[in-house]
C-alpha positions in Angstrom: 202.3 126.8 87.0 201.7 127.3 83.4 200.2 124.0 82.8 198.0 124.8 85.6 197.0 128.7 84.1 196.4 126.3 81.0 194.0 124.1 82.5 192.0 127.1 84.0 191.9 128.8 81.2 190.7 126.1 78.9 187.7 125.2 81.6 186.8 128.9 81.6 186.7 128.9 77.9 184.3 125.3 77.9 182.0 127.1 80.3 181.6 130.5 78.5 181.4 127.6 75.4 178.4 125.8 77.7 177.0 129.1 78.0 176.4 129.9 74.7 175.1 126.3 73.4 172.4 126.3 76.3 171.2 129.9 75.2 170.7 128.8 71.8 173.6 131.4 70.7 175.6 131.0 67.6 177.2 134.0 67.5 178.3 137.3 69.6 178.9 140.6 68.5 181.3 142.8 70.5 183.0 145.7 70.2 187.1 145.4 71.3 189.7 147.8 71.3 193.6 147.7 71.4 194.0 149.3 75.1 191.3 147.0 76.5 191.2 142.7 76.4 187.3 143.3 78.0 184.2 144.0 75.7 183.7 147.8 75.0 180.4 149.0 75.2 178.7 150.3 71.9 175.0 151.4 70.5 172.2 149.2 71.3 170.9 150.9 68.1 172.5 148.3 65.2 170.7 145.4 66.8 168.2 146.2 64.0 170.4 146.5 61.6 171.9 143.2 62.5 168.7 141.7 62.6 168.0 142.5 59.0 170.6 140.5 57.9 170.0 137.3 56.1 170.2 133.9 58.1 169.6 136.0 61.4 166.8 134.6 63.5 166.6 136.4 66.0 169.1 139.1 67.8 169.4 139.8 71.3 170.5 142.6 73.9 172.9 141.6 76.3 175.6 142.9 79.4 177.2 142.0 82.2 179.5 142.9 85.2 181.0 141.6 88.0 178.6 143.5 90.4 178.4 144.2 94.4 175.6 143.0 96.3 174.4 144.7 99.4 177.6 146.7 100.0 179.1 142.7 100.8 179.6 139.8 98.6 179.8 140.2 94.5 178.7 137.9 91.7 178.0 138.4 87.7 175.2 140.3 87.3 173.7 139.5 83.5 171.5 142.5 81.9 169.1 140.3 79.0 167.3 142.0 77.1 163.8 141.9 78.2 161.2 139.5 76.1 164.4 137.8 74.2 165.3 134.3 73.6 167.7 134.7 76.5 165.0 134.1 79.0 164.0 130.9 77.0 166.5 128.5 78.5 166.0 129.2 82.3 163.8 127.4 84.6 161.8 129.4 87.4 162.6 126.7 90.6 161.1 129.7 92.5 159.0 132.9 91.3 158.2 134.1 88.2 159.4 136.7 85.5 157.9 140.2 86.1 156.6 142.4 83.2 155.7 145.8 83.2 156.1 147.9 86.4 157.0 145.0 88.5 160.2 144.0 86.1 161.7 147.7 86.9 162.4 146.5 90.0 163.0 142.7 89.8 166.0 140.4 89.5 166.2 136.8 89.2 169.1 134.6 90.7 170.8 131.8 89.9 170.3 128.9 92.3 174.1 128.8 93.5 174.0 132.7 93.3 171.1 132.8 96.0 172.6 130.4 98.3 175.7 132.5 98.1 173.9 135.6 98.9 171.6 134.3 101.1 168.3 134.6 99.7 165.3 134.0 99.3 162.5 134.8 96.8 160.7 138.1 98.2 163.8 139.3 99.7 165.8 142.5 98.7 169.0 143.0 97.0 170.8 146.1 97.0 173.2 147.4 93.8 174.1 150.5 94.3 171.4 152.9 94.8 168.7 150.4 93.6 166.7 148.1 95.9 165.3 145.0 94.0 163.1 142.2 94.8 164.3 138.5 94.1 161.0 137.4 91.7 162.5 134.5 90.7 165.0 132.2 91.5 166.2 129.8 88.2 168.5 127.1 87.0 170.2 127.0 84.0 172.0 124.3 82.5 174.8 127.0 82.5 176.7 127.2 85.9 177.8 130.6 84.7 174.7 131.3 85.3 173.3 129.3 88.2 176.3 131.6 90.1 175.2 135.0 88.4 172.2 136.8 88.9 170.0 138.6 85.8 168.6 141.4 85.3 166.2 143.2 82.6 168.8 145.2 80.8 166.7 148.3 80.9 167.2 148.0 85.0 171.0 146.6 84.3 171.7 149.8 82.2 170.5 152.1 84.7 172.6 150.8 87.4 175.6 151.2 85.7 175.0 154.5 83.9 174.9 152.9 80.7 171.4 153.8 79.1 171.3 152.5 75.6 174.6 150.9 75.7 175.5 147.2 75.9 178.5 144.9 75.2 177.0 142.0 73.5 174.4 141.2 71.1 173.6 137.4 71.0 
């Protein structure tokens, strides 16, 4: 048993390691406490202040949580910071990445992630109170994130409550 917690662990690690390399992420900034082994959310605010500091190239706004989808199944749900290098990496197989109005009420899915949930690109997903359109359906050389789905993090804050809050700045 414990050399099989070991061997899930490490492959966890080496995807979350995958992750990160195919973003283009060096480093991540979180805020952890004693009571809890999960990322606490803090400010948005000193991603400028990050920023500033020399070396940095670029600093991005990031979240995520294990999210339910239309009241049935549940998936990681990614909140990116919109216009960020995070977006970089993916490739639209489907769709497109909204701006403006149309990004309030978009979200993009990973292509294992919309096979899970059984959609397609125009159909709605429901999180909570808000109904979104699938505008794009991506791969990623990530299979975190071909099995997640993303959101702008503006749209990701409000449907958990957490308006200028995140976990992670990339």
């Amino acid at each position: 048993a414990g050399v099989s917690m070991a061997g899930i662990a490490w492959g966890f690690q080496r995807g979350v390691d995958r992750t990160f390399d195919v973003r283009g992420t060096d480093m991540v900034i979180t805020r952890m406490t004693k009571r809890n082994p999960m990322p606490s959310v803090f400010d948005e605010d000193c991603a400028s202040e990050i920023a500033l500091l020399s070396g940095v190239l670029a600093v991005a706004k990031a979240d995520w949580e294990y999210m339910t989808i239309d009241d049935e199944k549940s998936a990681v749900v990614f909140g990116w910071e919109t216009g960020s290098y995070l977006w970089d990496h993916i490739s639209m197989s489907e769709g497109e990445i909204q701006s403006g109005e149309d990004a309030k009420t978009s979200i993009y899915l990973g292509v294992l992630c919309a096979e899970m949930l059984g959609k397609n690109l125009g159909d709605l997903v429901r999180i909570d109170k808000l109904e979104l359109r699938v505008a794009g359906i991506f791969h990623s050389d990530s299979l975190v994130e071909n099995s997640a789905g993303v959101l702008p993090l503006e749209v990701f804050q409000l449907a958990n409550g957490k308006q200028g809050k995140v976990k992670h700045l990339n």
